[in-house]
PAZANU-342094 format. One line per 4 residues: number of its first residue (from 1); for each residue x, y, z of N, C-alpha, C. Coordinates in pm, whole numbers, plus 50000, padded with zeros to 5 digits. Atoms other than C-alpha are relative to their C-alpha. Example, Ala and Ser with C-alpha at 12.3 -4.5 7.8 and 13.67 -1.06 7.14 Angstrom:
<recs>
1	50089,49881,50000,51230,49550,50780,50090,50120,50000 | 49918,49881,49994,51367,49894,50714,49923,50109,50073
</recs>
This chain:
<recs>
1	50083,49879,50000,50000,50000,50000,50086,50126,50000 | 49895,49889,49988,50274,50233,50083,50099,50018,49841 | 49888,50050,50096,50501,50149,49773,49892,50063,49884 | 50080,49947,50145,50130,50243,49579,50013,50116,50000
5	50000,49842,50007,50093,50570,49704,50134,50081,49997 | 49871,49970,50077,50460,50623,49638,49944,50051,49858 | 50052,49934,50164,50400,50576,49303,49913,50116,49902 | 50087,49909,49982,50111,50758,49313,50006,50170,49971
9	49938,49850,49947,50282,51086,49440,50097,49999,49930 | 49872,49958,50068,50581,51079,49203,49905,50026,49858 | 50018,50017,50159,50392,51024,48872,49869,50118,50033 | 50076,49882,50048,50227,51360,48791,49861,50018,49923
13	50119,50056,50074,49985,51187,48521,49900,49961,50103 | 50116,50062,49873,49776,50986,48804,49960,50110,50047 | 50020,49876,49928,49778,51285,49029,49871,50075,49883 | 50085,49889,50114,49568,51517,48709,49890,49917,49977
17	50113,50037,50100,49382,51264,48526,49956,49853,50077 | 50045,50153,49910,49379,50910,48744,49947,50011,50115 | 50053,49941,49861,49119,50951,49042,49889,49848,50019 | 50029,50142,49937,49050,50577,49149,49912,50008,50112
21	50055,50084,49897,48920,50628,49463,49855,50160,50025 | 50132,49923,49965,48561,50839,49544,49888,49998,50080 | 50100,49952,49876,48307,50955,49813,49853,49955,49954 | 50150,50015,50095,47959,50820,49686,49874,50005,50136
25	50109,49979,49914,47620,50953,49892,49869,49950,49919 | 50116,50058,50120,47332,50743,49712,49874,50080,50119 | 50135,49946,49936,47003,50887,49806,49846,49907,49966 | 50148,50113,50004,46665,50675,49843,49908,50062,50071
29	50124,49954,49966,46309,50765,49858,49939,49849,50063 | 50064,50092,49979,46163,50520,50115,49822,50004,49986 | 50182,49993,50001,45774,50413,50092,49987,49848,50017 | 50101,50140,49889,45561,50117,50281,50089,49883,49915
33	50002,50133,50072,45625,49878,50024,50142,50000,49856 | 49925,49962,50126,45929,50006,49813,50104,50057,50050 | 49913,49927,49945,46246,50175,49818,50032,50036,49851 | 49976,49902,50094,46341,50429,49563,50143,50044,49920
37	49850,49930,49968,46715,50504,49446,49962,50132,49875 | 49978,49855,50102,46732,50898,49317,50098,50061,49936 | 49885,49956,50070,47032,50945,49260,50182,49977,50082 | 49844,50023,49852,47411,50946,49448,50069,50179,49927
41	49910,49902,50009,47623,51281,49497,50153,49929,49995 | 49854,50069,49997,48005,51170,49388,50080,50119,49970 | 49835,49895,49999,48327,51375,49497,50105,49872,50008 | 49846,50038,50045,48669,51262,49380,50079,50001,50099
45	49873,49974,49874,48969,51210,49633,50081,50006,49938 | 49855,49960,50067,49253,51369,49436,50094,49940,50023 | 49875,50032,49959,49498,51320,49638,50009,49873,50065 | 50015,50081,49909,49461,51001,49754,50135,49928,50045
49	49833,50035,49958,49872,50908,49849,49994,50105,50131 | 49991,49943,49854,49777,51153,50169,49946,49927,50096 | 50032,50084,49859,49748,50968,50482,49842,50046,50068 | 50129,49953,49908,49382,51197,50579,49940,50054,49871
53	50135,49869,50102,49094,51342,50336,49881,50065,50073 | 50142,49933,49943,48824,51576,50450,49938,50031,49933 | 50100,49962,50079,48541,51637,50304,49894,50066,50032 | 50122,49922,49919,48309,51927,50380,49920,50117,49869
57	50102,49947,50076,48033,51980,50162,49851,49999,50024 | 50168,49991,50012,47611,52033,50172,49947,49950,49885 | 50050,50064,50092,47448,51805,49997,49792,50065,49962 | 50103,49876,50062,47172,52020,49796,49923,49851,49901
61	50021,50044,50136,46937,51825,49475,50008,50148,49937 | 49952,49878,50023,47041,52072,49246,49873,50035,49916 | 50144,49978,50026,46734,52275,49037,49948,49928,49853 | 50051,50111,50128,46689,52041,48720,50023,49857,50051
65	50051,50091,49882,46629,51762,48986,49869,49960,49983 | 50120,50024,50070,46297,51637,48822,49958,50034,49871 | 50009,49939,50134,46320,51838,48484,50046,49870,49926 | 49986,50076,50123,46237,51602,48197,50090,50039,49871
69	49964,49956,50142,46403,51808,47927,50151,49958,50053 | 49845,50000,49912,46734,51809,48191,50077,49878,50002 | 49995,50172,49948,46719,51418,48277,50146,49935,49935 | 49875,50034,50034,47066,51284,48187,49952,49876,49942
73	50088,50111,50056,46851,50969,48185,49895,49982,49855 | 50062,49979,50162,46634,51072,47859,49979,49861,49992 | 49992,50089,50142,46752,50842,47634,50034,49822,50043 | 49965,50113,49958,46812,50543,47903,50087,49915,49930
77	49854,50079,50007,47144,50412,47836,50041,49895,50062 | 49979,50068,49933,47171,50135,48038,49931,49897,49953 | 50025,50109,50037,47124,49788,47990,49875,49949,50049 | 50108,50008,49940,46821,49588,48112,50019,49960,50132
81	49994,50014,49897,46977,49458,48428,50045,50127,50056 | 49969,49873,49890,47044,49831,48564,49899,50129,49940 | 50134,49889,50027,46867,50148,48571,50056,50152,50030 | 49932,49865,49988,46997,50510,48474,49946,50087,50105
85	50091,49858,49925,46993,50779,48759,50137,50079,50000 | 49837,49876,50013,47234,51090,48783,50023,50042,50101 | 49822,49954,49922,47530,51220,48931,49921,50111,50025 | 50013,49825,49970,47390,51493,49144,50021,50113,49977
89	49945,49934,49958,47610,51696,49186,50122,50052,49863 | 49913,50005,50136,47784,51709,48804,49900,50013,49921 | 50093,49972,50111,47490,51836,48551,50043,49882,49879 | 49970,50022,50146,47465,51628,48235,50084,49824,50034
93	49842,50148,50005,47677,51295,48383,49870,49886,50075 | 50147,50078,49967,47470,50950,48500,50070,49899,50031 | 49906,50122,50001,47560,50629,48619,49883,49870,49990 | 50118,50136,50072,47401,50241,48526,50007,49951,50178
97	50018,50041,49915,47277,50157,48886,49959,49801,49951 | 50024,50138,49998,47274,49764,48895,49856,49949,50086 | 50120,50001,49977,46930,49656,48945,49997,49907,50144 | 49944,50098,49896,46892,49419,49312,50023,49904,49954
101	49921,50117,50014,47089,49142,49334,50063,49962,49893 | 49954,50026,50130,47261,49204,49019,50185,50074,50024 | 49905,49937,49964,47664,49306,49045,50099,49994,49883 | 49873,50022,50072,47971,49305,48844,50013,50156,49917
105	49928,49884,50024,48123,49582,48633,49850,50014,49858 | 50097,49993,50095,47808,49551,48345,49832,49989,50049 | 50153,50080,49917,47522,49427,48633,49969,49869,49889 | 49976,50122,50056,47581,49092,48433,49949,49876,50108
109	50035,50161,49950,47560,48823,48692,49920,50052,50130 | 50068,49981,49899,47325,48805,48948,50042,49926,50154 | 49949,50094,49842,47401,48667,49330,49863,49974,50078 | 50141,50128,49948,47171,48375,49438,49947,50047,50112
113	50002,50007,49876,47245,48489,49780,49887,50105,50012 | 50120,49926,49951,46970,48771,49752,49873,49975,49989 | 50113,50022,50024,46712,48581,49681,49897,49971,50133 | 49987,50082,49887,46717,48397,50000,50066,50113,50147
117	49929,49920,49900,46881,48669,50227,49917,50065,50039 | 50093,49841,50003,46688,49025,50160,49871,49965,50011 | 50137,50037,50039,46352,49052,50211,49932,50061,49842 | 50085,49939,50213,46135,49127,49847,49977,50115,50012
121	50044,49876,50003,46072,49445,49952,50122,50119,50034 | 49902,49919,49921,46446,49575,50035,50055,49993,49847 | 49929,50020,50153,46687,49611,49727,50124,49941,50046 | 49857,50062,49961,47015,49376,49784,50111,50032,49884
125	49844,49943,50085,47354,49498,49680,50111,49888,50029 | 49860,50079,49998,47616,49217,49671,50105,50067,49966 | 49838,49968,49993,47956,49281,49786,50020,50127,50046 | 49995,49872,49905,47864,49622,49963,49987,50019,50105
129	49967,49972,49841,47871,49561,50307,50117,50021,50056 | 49870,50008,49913,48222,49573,50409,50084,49908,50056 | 49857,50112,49944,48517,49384,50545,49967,49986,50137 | 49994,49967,49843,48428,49472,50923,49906,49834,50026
133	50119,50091,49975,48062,49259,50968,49940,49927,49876 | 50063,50025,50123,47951,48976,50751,50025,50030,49914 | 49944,50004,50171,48137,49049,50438,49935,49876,49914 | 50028,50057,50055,48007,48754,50254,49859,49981,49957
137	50116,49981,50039,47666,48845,50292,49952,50187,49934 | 50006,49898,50062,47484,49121,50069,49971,50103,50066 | 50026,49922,49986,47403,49437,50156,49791,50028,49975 | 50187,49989,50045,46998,49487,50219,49969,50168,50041
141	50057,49908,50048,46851,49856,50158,49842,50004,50051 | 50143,50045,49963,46530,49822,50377,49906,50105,49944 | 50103,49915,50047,46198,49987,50260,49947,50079,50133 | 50070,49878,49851,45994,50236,50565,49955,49869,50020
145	50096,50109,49904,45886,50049,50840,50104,49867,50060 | 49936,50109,50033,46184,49771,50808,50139,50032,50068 | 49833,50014,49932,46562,49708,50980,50033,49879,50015 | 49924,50066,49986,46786,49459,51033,50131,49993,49890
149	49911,49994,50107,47042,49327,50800,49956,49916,49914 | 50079,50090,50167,46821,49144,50574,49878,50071,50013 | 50144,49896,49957,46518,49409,50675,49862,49889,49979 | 50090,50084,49979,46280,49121,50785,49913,50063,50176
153	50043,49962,49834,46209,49322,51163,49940,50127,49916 | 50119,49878,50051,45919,49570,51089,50043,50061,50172 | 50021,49884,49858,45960,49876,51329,49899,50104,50014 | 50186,49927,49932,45599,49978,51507,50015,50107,50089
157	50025,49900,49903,45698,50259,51671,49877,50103,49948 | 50118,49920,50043,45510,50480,51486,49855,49953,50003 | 50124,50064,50012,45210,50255,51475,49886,50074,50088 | 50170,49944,49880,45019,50408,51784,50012,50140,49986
161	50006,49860,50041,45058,50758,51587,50048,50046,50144 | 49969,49917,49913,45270,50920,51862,49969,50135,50008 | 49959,49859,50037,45303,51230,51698,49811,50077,50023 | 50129,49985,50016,44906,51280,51681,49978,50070,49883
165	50017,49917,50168,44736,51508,51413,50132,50151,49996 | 49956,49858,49996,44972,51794,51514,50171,49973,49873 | 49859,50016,50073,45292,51609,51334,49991,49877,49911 | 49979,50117,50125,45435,51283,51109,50096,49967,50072
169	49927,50080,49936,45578,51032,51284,50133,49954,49917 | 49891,50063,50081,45969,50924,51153,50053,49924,50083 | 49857,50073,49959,46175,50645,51224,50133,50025,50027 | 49897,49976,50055,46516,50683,51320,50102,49926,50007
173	49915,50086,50020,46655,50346,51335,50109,50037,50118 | 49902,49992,49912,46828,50415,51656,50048,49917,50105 | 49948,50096,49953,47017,50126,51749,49991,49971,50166 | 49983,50018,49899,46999,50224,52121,49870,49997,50079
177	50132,49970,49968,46641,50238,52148,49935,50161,50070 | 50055,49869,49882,46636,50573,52380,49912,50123,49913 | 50062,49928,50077,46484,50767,52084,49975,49949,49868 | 50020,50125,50080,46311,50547,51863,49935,50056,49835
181	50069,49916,50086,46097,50814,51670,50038,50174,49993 | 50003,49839,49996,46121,51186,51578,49854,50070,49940 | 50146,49949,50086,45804,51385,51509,50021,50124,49910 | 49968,49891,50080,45823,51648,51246,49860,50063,50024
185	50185,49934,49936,45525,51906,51389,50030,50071,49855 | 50045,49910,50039,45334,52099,51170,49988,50181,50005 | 49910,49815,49950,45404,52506,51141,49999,50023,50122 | 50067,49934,49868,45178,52598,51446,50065,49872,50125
189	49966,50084,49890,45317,52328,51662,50134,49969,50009 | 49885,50034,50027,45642,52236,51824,49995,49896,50181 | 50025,50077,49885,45733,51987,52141,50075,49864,49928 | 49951,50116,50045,45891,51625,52093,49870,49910,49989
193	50095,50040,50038,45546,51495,52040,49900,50114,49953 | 50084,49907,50060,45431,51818,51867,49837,50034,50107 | 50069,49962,49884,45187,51886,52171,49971,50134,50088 | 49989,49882,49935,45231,52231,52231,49950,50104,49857
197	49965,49943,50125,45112,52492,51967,50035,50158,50022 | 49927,49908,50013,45328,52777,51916,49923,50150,49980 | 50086,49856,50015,45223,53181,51962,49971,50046,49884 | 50079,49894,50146,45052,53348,51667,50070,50152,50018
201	49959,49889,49994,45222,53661,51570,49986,50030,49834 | 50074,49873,50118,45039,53899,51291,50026,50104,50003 | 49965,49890,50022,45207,54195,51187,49918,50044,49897 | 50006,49926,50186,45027,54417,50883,50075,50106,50052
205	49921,49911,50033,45301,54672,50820,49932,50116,49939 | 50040,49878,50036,45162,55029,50758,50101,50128,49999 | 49829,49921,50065,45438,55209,50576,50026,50030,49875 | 49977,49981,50171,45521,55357,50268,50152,49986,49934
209	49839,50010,49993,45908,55331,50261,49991,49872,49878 | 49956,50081,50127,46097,55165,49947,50096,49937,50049 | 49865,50066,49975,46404,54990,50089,50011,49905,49901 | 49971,50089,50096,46598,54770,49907,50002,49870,50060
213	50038,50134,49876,46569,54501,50167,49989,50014,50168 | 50093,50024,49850,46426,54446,50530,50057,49891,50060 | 50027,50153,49904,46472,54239,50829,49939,50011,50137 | 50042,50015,49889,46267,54171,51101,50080,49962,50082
217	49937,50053,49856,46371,54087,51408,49941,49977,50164 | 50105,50041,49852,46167,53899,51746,50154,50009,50130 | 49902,50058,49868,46362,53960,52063,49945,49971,50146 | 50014,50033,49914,46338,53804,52395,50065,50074,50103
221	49935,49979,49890,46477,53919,52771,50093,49851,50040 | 49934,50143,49962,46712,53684,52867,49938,49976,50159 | 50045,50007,49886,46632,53553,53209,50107,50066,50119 | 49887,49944,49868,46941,53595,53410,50051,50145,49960
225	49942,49842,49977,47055,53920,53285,49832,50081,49891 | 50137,49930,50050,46686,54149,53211,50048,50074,49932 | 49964,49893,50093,46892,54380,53049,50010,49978,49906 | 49942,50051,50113,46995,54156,52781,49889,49984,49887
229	50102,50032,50135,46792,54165,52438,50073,49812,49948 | 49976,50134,50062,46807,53748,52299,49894,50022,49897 | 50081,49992,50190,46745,53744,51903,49943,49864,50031 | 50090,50131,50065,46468,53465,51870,49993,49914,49895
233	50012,50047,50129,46399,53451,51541,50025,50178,49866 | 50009,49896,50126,46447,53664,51193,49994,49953,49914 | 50015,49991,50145,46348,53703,50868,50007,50116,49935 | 49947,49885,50093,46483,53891,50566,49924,49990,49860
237	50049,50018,50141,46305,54026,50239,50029,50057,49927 | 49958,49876,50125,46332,54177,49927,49910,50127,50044 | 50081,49827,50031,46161,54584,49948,49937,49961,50147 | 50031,50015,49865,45931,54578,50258,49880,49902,50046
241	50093,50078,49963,45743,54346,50381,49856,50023,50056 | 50145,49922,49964,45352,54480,50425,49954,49851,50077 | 50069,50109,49901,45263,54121,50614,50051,49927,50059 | 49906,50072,49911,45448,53947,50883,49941,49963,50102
245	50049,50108,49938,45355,53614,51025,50128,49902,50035 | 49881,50071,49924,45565,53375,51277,49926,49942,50119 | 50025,50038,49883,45489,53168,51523,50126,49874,50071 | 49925,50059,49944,45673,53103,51816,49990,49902,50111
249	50000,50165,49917,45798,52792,51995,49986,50033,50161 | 49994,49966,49821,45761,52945,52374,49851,50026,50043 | 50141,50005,49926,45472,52975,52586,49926,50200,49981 | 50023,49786,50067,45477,53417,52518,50082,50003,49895
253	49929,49962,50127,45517,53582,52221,50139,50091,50060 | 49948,49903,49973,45822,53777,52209,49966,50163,50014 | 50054,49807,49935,45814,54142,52376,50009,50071,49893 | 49948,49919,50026,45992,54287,52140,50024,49962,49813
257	50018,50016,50119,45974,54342,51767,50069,50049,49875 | 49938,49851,50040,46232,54571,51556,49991,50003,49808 | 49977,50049,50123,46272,54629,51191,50106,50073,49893 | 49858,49876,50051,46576,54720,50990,49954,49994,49856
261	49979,49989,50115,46578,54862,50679,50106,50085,49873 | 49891,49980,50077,46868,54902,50412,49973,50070,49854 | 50039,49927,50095,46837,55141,50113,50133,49989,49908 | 49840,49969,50119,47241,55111,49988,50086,49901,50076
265	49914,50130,49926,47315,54779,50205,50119,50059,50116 | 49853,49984,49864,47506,54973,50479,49923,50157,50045 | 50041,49940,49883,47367,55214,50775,49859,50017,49971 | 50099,49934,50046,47058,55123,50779,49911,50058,50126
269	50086,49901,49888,46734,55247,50987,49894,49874,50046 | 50092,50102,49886,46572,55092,51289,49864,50077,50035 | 50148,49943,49996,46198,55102,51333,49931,49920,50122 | 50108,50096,49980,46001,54943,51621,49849,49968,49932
273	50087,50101,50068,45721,54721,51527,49924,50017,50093 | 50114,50007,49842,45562,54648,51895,50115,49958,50107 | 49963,50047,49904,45650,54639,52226,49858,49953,50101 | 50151,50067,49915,45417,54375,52458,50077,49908,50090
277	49919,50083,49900,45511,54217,52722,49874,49910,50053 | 50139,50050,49963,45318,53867,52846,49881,49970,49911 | 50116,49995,50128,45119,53862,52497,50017,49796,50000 | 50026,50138,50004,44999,53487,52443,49974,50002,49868
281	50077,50009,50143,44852,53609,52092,50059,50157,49924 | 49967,49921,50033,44997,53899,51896,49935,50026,49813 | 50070,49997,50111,44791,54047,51583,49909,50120,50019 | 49984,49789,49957,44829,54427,51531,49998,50050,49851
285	49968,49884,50079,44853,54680,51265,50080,50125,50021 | 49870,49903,49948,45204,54882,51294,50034,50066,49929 | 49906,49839,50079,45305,55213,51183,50152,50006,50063 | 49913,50015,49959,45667,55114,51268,50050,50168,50046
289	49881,49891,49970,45864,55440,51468,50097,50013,50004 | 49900,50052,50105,46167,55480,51352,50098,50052,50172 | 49900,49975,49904,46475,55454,51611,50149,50087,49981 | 49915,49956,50082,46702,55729,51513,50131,49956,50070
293	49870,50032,49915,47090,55680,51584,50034,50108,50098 | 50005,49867,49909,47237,55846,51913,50088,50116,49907 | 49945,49889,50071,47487,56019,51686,49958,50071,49906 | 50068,49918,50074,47237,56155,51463,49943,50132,50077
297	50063,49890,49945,47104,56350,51784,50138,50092,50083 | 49905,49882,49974,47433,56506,51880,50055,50097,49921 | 49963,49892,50136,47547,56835,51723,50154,49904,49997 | 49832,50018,50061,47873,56786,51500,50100,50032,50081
301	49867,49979,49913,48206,56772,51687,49988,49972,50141 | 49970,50041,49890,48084,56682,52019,49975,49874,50055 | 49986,50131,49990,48119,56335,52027,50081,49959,50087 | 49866,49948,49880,48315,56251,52382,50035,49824,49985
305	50016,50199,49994,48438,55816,52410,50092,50046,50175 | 49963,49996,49890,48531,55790,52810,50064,49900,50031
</recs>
């Protein structure tokens, strides 16, 4: 191994144009009875004769991510044992996914072992599990609802709808049991069983001002120091925003409401919104007042720093 990446690192050609070894993130749409493959994001390891690689990227679908005219796939290139999907993350490029239980460098031969292993409803990949556990057996791809290593154990957590109508119950396959489900709440609701629903806050903006962009801003008191303003939440828009809706995850709305606005992206002007303290429900109509700066109210030249 050492003697390769020698080689590796002397010969200049490999280094540019030879890139053997690569990062692959396949992505799958699960459903009850199915499992989906959409696509895989693939980065290159250049340098691979360095002893460490890091890799720090956000994996996005990029915006011709369903576009038929876009589809790299079109013209389905691929044989009948595999099935074209594309390279994320590289416009225009695609690769021949090997259909289950089908492997080799063409998806040519099939392996018996998934017939008998996987359950019918998982997709089996021979020869992708690893050297660590079970190397000799395939790789199973379970559908929702499903785990193990041949995805024959159905997982009922969700079954007794935890989440209730307020959220959507998810699996998260967590080996240790202590958090078995996650609920994804709905706007107005938040809580680990979505059980709580969040303050209503209705701004209409009554203002004639053009800015070139806006940002709200909800602030809180901190507890231990009252003096302290804590940013909540914000949102930023194009020109001004005439309707502003939010609801927050705490038991009171925030007190405090401000709103900046930028005309040339630099000094801009502060406006309150509302001040309420103790509000459970907030849903007003604001002629924002504008917070001038202190150095706007001192005459010229007497500016003192102590």
């Amino acid at each position: 191994m050492l003697e390769h990446k020698g080689r590796r690192y002397l010969n200049s050609t490999d280094v540019i144009y030879d890139h053997p070894y690569s990062v692959h993130f396949d992505v799958y749409a699960l459903q009850s009875n199915d499992t989906i493959e959409l696509g895989s994001f693939r980065y290159i390891i250049y340098f691979d004769y360095l002893p460490a690689f890091r890799l720090a990227t956000v994996l996005k679908f990029p915006a011709w991510f369903g576009n038929s005219t876009l589809d790299p796939c079109a013209q389905n290139p691929c044989n009948a044992n595999s099935t074209c999907k594309p390279v994320l993350n590289e416009e225009g490029k695609f690769y021949c996914s090997c259909k289950s239980g089908y492997t080799d460098v063409n998806c040519t031969v099939y392996e018996q072992n998934c017939s008998s292993y996987c359950s019918s409803d998982s997709i089996c990949r021979p020869g992708q599990r690893g050297l660590i556990k079970n190397p000799d057996n395939p790789l199973c791809i379970c559908s929702l609802d499903y785990f193990g290593p041949s995805c024959h154990i159905r997982n009922e957590a969700c079954k007794s709808d935890p989440c209730g109508l307020n959220g959507s119950c998810h699996l998260t396959n967590d080996p240790t049991g202590d958090k078995p489900i996650i609920c994804q709440c709905s706007k107005q609701f938040y809580g680990d069983r979505c059980q709580y629903e969040k303050v209503a806050v209705a701004i209409d903006v009554n203002m004639t001002l053009t800015p070139s962009v806006s940002v709200v801003q909800f602030y809180d008191m901190t507890q231990l120091l009252w003096s302290t303003l804590k940013l909540r939440h914000q949102m930023i828009t194009i020109g001004l925003p005439l309707t502003i809706r939010y609801y927050h995850d705490q038991e009171k709305a925030p007190f405090l409401s401000l709103l900046k606005t930028y005309k040339d992206f630099s000094d801009p002007q502060y406006y309150v919104l509302y001040v309420q303290w103790d509000s459970t429900l907030i849903n007003l109509t604001s002629t924002p007042r504008l917070c001038p700066n202190a150095i706007s109210l001192l005459p010229r030249g007497e500016l003192f720093v102590f």
